[in-house]
N, CA, C and O atoms as CSV, one atom per row, in Angstrom:
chain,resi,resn,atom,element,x,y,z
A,1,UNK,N,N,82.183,107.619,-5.434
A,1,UNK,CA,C,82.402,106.184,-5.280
A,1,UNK,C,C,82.330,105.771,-3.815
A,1,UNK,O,O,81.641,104.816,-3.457
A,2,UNK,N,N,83.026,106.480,-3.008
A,2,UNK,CA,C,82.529,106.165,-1.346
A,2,UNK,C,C,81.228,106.665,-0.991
A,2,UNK,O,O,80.990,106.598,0.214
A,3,UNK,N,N,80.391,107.112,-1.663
A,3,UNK,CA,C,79.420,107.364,-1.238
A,3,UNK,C,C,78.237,105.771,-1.375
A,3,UNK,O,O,77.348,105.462,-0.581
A,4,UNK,N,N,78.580,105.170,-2.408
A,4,UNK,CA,C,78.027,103.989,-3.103
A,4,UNK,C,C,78.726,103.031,-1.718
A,4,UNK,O,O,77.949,102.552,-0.892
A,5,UNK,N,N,79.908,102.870,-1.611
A,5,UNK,CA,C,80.601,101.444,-0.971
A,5,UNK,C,C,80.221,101.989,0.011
A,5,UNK,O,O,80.600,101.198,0.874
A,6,UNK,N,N,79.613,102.985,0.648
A,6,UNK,CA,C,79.092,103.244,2.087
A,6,UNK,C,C,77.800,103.181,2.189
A,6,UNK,O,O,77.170,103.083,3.242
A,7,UNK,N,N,77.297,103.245,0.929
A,7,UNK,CA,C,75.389,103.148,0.906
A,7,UNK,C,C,75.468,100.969,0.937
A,7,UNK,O,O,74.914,100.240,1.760
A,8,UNK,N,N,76.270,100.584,-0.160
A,8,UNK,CA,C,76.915,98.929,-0.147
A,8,UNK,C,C,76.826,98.727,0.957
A,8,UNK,O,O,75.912,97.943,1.210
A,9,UNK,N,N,77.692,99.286,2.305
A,9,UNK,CA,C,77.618,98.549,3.516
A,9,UNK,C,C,77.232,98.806,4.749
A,9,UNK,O,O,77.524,98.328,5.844
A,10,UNK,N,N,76.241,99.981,4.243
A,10,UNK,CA,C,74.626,100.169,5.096
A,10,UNK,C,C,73.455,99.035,4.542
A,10,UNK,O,O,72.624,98.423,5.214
A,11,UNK,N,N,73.667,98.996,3.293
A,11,UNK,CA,C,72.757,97.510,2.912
A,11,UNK,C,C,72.721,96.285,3.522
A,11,UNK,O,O,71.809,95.799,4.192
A,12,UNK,N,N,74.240,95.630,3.113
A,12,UNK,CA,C,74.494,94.694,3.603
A,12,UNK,C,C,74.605,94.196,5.034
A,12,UNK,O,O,74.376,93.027,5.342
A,13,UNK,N,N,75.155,95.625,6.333
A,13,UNK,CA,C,74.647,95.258,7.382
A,13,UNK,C,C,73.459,95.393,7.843
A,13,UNK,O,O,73.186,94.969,8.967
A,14,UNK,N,N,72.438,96.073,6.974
A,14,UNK,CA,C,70.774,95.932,7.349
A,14,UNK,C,C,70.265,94.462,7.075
A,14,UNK,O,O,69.271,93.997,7.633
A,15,UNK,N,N,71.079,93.742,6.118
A,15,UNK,CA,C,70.275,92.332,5.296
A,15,UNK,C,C,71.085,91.647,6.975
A,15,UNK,O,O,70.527,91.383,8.040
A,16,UNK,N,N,72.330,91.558,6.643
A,16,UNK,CA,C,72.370,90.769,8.197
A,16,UNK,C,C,72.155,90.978,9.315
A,16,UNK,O,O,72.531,90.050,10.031
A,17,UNK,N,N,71.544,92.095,10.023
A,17,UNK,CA,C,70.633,92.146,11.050
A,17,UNK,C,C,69.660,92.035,11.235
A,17,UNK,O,O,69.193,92.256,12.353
A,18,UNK,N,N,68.540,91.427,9.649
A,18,UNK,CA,C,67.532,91.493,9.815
A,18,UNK,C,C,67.455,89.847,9.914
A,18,UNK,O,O,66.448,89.355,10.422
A,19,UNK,N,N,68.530,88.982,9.424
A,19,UNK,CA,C,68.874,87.642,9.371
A,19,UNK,C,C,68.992,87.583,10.833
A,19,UNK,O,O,67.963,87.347,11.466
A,20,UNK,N,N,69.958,87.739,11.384
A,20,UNK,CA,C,70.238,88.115,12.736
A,20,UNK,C,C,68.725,87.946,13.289
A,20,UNK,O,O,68.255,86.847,13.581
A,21,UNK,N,N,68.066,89.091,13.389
A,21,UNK,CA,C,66.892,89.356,13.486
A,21,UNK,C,C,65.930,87.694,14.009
A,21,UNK,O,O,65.605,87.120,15.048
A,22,UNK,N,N,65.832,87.543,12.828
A,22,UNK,CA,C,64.733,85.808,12.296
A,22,UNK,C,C,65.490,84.659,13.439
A,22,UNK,O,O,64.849,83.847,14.106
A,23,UNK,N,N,66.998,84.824,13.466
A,23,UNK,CA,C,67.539,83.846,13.886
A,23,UNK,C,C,67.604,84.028,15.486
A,23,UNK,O,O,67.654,83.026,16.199
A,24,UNK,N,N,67.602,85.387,16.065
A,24,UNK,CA,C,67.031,85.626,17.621
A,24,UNK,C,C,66.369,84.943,17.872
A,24,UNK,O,O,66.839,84.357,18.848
A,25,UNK,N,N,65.174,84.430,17.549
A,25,UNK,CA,C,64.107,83.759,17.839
A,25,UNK,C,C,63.297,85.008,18.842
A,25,UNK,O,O,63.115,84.929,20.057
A,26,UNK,N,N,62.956,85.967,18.078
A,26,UNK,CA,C,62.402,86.970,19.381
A,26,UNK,C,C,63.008,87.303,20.558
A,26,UNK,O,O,62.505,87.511,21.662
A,27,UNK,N,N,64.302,87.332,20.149
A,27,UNK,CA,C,64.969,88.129,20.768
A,27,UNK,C,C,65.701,86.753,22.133
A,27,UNK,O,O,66.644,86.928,22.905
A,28,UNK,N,N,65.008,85.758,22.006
A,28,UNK,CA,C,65.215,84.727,23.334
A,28,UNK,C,C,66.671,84.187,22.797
A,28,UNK,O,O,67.166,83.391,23.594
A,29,UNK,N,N,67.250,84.365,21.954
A,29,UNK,CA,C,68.719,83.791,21.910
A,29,UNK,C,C,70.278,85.213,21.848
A,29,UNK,O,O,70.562,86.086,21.028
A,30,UNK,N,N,70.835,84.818,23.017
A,30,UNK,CA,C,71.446,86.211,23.257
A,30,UNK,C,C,72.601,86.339,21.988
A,30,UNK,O,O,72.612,87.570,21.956
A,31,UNK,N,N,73.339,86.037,21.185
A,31,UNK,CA,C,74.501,85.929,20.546
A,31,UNK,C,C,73.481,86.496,19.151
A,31,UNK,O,O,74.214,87.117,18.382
A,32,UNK,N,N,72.007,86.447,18.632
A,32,UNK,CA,C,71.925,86.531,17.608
A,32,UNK,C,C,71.084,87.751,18.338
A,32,UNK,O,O,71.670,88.490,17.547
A,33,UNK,N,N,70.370,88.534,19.001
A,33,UNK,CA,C,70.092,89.366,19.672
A,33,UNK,C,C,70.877,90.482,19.584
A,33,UNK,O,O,70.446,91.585,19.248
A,34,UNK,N,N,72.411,90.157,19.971
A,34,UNK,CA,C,73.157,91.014,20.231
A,34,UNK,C,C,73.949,91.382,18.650
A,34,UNK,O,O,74.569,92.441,18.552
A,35,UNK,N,N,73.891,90.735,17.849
A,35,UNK,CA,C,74.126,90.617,16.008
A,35,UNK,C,C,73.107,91.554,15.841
A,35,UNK,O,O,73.383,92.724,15.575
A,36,UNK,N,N,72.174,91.238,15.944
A,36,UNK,CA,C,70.944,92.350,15.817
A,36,UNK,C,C,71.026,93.699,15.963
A,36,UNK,O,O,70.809,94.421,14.990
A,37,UNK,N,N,71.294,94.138,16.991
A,37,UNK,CA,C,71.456,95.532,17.562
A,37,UNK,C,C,73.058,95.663,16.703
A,37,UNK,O,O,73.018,96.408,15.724
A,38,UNK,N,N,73.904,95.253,16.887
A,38,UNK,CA,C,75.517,95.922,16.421
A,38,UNK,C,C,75.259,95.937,14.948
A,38,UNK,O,O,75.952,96.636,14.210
A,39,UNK,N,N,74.096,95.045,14.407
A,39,UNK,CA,C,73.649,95.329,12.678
A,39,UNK,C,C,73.656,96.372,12.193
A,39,UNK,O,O,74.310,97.083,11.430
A,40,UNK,N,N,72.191,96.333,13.181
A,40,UNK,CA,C,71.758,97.954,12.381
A,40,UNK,C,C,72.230,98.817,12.762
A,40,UNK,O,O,72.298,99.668,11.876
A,41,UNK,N,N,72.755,99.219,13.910
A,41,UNK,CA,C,73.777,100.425,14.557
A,41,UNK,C,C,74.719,100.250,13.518
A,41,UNK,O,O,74.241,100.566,12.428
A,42,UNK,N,N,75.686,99.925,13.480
A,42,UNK,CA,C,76.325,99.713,11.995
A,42,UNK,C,C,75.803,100.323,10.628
A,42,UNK,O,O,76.339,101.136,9.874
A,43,UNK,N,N,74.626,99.690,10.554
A,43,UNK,CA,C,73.799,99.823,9.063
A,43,UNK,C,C,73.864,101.537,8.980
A,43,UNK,O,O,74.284,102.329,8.137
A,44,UNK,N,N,73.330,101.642,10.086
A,44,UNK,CA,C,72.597,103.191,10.231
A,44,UNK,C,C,73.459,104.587,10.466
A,44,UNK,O,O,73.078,105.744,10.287
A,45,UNK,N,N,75.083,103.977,11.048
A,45,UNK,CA,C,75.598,104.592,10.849
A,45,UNK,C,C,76.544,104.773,9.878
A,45,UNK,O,O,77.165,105.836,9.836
A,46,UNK,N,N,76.781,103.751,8.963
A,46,UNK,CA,C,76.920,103.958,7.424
A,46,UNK,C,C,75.798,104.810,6.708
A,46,UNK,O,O,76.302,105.705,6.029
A,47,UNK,N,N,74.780,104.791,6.680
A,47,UNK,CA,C,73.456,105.460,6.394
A,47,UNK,C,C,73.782,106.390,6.305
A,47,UNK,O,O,73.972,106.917,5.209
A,48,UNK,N,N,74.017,107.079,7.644
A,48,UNK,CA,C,74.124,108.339,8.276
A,48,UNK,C,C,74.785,109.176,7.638
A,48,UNK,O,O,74.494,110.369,7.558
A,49,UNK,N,N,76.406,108.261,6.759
A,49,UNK,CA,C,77.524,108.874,5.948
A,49,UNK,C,C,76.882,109.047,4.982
A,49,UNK,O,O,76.619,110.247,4.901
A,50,UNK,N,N,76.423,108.423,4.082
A,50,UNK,CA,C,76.042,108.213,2.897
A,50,UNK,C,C,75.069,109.779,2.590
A,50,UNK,O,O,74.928,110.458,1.573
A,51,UNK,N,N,74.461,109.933,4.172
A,51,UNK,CA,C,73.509,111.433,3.726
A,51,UNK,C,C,74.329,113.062,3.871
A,51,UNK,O,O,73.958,114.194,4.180
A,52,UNK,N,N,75.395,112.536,3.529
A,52,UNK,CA,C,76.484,114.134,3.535
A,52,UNK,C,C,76.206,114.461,2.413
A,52,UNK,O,O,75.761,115.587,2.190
A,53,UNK,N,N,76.413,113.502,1.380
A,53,UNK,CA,C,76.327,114.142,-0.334
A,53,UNK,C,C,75.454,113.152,-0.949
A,53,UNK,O,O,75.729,112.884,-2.119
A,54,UNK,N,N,74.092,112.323,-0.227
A,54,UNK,CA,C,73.012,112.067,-1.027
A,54,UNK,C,C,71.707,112.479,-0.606
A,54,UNK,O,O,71.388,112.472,0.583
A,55,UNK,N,N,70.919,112.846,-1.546
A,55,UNK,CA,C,69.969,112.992,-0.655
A,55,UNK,C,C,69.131,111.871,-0.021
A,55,UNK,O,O,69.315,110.667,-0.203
A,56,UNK,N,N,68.268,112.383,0.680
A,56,UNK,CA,C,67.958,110.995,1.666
A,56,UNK,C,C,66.404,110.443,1.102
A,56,UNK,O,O,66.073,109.329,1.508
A,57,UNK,N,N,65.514,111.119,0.253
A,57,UNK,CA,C,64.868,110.399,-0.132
A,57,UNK,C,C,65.605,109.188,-1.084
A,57,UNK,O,O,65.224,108.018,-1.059
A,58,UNK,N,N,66.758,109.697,-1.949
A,58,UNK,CA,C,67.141,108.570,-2.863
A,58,UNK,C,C,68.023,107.462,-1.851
A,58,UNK,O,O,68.242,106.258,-1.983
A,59,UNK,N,N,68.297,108.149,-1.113
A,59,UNK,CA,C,69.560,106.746,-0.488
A,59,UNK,C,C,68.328,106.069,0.053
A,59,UNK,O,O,68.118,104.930,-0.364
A,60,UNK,N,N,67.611,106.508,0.785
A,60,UNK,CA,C,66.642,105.617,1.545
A,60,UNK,C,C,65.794,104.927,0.637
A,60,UNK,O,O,65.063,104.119,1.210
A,61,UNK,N,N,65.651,104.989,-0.629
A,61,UNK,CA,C,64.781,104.387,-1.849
A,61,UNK,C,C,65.700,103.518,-1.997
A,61,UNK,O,O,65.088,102.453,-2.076
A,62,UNK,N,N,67.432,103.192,-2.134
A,62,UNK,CA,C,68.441,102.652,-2.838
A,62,UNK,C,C,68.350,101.920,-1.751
A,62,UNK,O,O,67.789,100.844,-1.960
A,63,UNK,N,N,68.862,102.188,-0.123
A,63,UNK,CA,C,68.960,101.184,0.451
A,63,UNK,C,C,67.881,100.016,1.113
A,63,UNK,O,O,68.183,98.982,1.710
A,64,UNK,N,N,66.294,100.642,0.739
A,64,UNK,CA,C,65.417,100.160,1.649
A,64,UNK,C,C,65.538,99.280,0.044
A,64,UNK,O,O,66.106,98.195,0.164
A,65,UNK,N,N,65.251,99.496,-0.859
A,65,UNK,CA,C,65.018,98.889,-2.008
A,65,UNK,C,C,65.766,97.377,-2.672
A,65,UNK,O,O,65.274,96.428,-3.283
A,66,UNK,N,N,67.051,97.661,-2.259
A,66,UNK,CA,C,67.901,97.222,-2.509
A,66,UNK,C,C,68.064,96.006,-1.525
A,66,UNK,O,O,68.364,94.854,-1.841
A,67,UNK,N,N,67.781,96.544,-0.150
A,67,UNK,CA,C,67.555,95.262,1.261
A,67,UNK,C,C,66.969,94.782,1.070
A,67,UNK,O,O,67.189,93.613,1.387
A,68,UNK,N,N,65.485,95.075,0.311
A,68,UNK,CA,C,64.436,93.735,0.451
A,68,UNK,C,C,64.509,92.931,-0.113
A,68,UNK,O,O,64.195,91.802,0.266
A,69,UNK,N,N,64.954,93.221,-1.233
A,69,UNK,CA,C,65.467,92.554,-2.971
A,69,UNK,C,C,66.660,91.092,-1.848
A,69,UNK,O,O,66.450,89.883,-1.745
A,70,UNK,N,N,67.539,91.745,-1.376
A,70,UNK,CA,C,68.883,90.783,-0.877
A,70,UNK,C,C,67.894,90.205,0.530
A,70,UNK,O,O,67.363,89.098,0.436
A,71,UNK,N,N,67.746,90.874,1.546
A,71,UNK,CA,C,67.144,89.943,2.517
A,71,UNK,C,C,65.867,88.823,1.932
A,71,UNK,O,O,65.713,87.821,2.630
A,72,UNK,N,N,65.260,88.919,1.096
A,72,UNK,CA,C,64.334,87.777,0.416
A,72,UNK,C,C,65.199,87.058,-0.046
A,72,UNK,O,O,65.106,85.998,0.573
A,73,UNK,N,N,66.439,86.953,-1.174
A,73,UNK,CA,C,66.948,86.109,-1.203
A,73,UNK,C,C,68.199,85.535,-0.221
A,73,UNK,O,O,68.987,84.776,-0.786
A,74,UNK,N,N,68.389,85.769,0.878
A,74,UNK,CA,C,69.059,85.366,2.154
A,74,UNK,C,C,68.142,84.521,2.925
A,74,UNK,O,O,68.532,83.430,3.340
A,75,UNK,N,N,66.593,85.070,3.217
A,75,UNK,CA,C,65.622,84.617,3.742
A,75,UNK,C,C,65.438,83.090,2.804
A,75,UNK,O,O,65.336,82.010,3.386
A,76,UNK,N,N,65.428,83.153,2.025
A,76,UNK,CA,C,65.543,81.627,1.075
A,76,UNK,C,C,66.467,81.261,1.321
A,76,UNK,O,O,66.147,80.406,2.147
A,77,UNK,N,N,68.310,81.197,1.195
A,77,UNK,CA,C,68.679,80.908,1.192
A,77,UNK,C,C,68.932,80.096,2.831
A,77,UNK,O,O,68.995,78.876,2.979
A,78,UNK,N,N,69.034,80.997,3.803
A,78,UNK,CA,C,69.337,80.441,4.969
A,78,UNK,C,C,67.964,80.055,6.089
A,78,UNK,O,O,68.308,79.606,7.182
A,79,UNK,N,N,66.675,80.199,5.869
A,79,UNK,CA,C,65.689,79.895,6.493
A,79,UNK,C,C,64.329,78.895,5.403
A,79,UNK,O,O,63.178,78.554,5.674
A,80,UNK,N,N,65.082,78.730,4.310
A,80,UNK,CA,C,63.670,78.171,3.513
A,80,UNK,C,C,62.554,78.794,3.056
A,80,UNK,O,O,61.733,78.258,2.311
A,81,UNK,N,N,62.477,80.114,3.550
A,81,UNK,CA,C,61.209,80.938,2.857
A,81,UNK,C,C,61.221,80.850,1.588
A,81,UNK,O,O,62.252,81.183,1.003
A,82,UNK,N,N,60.269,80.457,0.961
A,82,UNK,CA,C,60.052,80.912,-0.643
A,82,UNK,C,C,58.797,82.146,-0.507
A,82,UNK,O,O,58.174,82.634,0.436
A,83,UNK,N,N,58.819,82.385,-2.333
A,83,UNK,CA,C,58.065,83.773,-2.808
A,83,UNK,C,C,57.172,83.321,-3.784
A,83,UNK,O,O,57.279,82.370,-4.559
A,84,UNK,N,N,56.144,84.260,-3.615
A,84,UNK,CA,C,54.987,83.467,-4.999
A,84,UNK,C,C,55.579,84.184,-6.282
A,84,UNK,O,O,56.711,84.668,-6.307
A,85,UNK,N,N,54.841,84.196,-7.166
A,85,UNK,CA,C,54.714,84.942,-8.261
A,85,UNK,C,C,54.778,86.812,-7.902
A,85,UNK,O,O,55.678,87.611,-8.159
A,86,UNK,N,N,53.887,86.958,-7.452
A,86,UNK,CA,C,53.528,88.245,-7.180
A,86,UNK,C,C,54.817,88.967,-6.295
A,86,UNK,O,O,55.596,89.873,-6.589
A,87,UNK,N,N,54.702,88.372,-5.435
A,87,UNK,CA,C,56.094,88.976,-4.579
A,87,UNK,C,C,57.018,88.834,-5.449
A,87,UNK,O,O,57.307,90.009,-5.671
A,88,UNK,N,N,57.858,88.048,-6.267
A,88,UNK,CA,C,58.705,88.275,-6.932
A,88,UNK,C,C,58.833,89.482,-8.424
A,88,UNK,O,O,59.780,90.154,-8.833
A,89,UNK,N,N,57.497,89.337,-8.880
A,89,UNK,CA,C,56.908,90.508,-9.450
A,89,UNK,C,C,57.270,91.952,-8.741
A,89,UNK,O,O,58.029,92.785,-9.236
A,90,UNK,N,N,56.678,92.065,-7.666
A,90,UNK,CA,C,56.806,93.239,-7.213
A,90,UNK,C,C,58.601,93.758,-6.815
A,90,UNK,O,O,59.012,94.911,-6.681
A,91,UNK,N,N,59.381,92.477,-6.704
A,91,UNK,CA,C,60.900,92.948,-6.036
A,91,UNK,C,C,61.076,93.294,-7.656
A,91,UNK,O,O,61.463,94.428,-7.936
A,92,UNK,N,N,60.903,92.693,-8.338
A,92,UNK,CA,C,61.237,93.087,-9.945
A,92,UNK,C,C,60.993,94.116,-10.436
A,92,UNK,O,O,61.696,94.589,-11.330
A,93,UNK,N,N,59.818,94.763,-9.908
A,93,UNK,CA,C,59.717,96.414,-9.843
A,93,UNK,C,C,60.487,97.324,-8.700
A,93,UNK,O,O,60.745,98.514,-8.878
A,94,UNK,N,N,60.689,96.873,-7.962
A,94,UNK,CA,C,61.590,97.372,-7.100
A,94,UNK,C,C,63.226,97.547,-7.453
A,94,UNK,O,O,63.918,98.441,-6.966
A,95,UNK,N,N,63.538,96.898,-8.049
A,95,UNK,CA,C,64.639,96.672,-8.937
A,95,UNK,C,C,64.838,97.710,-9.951
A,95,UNK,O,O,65.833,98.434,-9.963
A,96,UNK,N,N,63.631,97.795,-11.025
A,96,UNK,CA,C,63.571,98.711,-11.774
A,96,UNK,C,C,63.735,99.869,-10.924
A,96,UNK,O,O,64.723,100.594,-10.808
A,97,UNK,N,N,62.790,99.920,-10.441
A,97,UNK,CA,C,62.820,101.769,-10.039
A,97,UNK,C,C,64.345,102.310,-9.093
A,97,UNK,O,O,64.741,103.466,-9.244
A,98,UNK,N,N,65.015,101.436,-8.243
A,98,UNK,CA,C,66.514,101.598,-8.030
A,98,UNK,C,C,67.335,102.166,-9.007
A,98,UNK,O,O,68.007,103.196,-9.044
A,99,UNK,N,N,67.022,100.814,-10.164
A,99,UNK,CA,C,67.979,101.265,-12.117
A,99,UNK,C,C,67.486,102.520,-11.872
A,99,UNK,O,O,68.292,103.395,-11.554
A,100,UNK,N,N,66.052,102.839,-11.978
A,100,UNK,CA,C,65.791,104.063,-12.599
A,100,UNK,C,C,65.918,105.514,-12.238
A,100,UNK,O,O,65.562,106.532,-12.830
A,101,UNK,N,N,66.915,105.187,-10.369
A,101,UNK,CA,C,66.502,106.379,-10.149
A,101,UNK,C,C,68.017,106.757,-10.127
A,101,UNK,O,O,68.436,107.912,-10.191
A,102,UNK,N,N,68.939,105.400,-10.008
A,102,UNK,CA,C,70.657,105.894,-9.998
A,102,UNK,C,C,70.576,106.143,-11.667
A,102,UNK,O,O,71.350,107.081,-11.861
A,103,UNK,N,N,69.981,105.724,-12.993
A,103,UNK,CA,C,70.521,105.639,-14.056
A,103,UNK,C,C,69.890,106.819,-14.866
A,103,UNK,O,O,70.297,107.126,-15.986
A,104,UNK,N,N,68.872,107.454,-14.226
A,104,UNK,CA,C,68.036,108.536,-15.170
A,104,UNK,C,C,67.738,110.220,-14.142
A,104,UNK,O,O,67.734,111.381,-14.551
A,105,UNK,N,N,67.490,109.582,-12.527
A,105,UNK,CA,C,68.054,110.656,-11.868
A,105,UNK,C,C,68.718,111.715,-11.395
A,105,UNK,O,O,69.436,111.459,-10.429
A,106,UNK,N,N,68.707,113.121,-11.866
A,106,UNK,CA,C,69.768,113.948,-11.997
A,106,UNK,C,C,70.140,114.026,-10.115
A,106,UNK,O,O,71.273,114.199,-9.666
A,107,UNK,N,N,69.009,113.867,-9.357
A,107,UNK,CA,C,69.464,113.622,-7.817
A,107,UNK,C,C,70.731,112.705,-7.628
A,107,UNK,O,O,71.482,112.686,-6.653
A,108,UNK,N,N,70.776,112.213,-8.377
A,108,UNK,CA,C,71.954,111.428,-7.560
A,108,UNK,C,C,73.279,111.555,-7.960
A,108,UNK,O,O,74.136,110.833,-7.450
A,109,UNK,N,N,73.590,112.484,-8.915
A,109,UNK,CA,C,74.581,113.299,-8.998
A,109,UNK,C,C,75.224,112.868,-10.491
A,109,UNK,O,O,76.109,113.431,-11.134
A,110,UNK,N,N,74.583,111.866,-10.749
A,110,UNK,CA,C,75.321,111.313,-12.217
A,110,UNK,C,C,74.054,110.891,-13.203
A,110,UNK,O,O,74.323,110.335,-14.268
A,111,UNK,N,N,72.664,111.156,-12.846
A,111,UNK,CA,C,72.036,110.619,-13.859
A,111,UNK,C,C,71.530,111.502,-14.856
A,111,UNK,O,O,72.207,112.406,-15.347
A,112,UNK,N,N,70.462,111.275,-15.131
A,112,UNK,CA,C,69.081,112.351,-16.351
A,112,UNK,C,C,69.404,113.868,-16.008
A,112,UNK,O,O,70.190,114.213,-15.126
A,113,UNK,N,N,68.700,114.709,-16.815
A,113,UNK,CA,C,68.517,115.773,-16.956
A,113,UNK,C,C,67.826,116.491,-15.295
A,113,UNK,O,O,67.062,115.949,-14.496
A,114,UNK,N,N,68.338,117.597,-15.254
A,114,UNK,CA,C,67.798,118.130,-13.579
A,114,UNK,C,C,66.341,118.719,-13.612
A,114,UNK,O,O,65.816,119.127,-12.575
């Protein structure tokens, strides 16, 4: 279970540093610049925990997977970006294959057959 609420808040500080990120304006605004860097240092060193007892192809599938899915809808929510068809298609497969790899995966310590 801490392995999950620590992979949770390697996600969530990757989605807000990458917000962070957009809202730097290239880096020219110092307060969202500096959000930026303490993000992902953050993110990454939650990450970092998460790879004691997961392996790192799946955490890095769960968390890269899982960020794009939440930073697209943050990116809408707080900057106006919308998504076509297709891009939303594709996070929808991205979605699946997350389900599929915590729910049928014997890698990740609770799923499918090894």
């Amino acid at each position: 279970m801490t392995t999950y609420l620590l992979l949770g808040a390697a996600i969530v500080l990757e989605v807000f540093a990458t917000a962070m990120l957009k809202a730097s304006d290239s880096f020219t605004r110092p307060g969202p610049a500096l959000a930026t860097a303490l993000g992902y240092a953050a993110s990454f060193y939650c990450l970092s925990l998460v790879l004691r007892s997961m392996p790192v192809g799946v955490a890095y599938a769960i968390w890269s997977g899982v960020g794009i899915v939440i930073t697209a809808v943050v990116a809408f929510v707080l900057f106006g970006q919308r998504l076509d068809a297709p891009a939303l298609a594709g996070m929808g497969l991205i979605i699946a294959g997350v389900l599929v790899i915590n729910l049928c995966s014997a890698t990740t310590g609770h799923g499918g057959a090894p």
